[in-house]
Structures are given as C-alpha cells and as structure tokens.
C-alpha positions as CSV (number, residue, x, y, z in Angstrom):
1,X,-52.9,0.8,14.9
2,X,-49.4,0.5,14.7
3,X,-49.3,-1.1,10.9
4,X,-51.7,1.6,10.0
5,X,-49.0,3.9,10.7
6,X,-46.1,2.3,9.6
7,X,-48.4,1.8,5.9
8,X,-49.1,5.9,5.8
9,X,-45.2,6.3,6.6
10,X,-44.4,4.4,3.6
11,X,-46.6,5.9,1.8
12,X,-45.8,9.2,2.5
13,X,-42.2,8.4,2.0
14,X,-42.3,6.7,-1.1
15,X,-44.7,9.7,-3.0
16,X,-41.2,11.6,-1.9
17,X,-39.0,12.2,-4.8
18,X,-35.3,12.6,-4.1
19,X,-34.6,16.5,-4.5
20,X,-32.2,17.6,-6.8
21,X,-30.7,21.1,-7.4
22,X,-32.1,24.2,-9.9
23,X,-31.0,24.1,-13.3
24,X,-29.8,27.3,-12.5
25,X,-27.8,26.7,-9.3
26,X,-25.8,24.3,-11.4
27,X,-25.6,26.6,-14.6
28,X,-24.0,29.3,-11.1
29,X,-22.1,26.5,-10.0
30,X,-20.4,25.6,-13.5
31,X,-19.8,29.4,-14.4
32,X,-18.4,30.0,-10.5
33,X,-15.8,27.3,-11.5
34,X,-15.5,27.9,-15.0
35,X,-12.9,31.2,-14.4
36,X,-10.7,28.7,-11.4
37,X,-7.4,27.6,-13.2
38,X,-6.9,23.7,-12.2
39,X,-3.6,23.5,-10.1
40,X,-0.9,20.9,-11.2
41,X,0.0,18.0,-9.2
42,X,3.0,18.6,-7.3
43,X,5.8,15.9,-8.0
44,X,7.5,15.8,-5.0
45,X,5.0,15.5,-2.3
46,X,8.0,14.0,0.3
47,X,10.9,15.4,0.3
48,X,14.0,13.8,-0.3
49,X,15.3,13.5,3.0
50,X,12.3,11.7,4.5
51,X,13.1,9.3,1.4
52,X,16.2,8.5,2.8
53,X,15.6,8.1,6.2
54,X,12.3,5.6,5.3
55,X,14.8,3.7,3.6
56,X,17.7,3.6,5.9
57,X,15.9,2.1,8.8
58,X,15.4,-1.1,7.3
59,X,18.6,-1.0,5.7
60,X,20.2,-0.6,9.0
61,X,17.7,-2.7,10.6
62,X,19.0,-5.4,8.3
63,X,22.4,-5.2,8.6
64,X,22.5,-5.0,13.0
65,X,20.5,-8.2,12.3
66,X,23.2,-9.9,10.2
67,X,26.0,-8.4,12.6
68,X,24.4,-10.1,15.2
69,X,23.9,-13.1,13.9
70,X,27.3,-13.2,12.5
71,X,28.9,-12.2,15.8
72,X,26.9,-14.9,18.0
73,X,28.0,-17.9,15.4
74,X,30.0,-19.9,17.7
75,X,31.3,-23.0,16.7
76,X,29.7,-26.2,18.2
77,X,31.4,-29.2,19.5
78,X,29.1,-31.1,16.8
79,X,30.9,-32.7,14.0
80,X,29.9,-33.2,10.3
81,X,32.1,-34.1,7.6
82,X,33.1,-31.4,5.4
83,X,31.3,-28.6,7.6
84,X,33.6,-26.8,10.1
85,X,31.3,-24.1,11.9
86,X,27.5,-25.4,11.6
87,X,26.7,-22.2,13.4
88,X,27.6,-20.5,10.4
89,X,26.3,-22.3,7.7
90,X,22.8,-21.9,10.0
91,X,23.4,-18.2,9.8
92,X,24.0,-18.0,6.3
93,X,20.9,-19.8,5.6
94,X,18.9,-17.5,7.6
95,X,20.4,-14.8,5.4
96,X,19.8,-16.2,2.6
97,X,16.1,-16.8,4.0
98,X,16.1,-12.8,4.7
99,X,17.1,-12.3,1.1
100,X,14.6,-14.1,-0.5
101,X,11.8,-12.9,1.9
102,X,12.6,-9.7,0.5
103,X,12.9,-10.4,-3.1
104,X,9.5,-12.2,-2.6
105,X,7.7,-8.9,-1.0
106,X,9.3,-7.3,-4.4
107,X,7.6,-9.4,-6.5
108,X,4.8,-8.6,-4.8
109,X,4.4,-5.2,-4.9
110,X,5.6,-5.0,-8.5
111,X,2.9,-7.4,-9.4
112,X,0.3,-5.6,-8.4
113,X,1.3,-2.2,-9.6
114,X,1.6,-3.9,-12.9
115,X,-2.0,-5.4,-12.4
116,X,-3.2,-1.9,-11.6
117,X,-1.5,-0.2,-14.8
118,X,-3.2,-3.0,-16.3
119,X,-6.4,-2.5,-15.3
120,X,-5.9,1.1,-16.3
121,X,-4.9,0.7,-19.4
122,X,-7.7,-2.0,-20.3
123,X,-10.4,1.2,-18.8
124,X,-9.2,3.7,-21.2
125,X,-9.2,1.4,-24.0
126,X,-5.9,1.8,-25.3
C-alpha cells in the first residue's frame, strides 16, 4: 500500500515541469529596469578615521608588547662568554620572531590577492 503510494507520488511529481515565468512578465521586467540608471560604486565605503583606528590598535598593541618585554629584561646571574644580558638577547629574538610572523602573514595575503587577480585575469581572457 505504502509503495503504491510512494510510486504515484513520483510519478506525479516527475510529470511536473519546473515553472518558469511569461515571456511577457520578463519583456515587463526588462523594460521596468531598462529606464533605472545603474549607481556607481562608492570608493570610500570606510571612512578614513575607522582606517586609522583599525590600524593603530595593533600598532599599539605591538609596541606595549615590546615595552614590556624590554622593561622586564633583567639580567641573570648566568654567564656566557661574549653575552652580557641573556634576557635581552631572548627578547630581541622574540622580536625579531614578532617581525617575521608579520612579514609572513604579508606574504600571505598578498599572495593570494595576486592568485585572485590571476584567476581573474585568466576568466576574462586577457
């Protein structure tokens, strides 16, 4: 009982064809919007000052993070030869860590907006 249904649902359904709109409600359609001027993209859609703020937080961020680092270098009671403040040289390197983490992210993000143009150029064929 159950199968025969199921089979005259299928049936029913697949007779169906998917409905599409009058050739004359899309002739309406394309005249309606024929008139409509297209508006240009805006080129600033942030202002500048949100610009400025985005970037100055982890500009700031950054440098309370060095500060700190540089302020809590103490010197140790370890001794190697030609190497004063260990603390130091371990807080360079951790800068110099930071620095390269962000040159890295760079990379990054350049690469794939150059990927992307790419990709865009190889679609329009030029």
């Amino acid at each position: 009982m159950v199968r025969n249904e199921e089979k005259e649902y299928k049936d029913l359904f697949g007779s169906l064809e998917p409905e599409q709109p009058s050739m004359r409600f899309t002739k309406n359609v394309m005249e309606a919007i024929d008139g409509v001027e297209v508006a240009k993209p805006s080129k600033k859609y942030v202002s500048n000052s949100v610009i400025r703020i985005l970037f100055a937080i982890p500009v700031i961020s950054v440098a309370f993070i060095c500060i700190y680092i540089l302020r809590n270098a103490v010197p140790t009671s370890d001794y190697i030869p030609g190497i004063k403040n260990i603390a130091l040289l371990s807080a360079g390197a951790l800068l110099a860590n930071l620095f390269l983490i962000f040159i890295l992210v760079d990379e990054l993000a350049h690469r794939k907006r150059r990927m992307q143009f790419l990709s865009d150029l190889n679609r329009t064929g030029l």
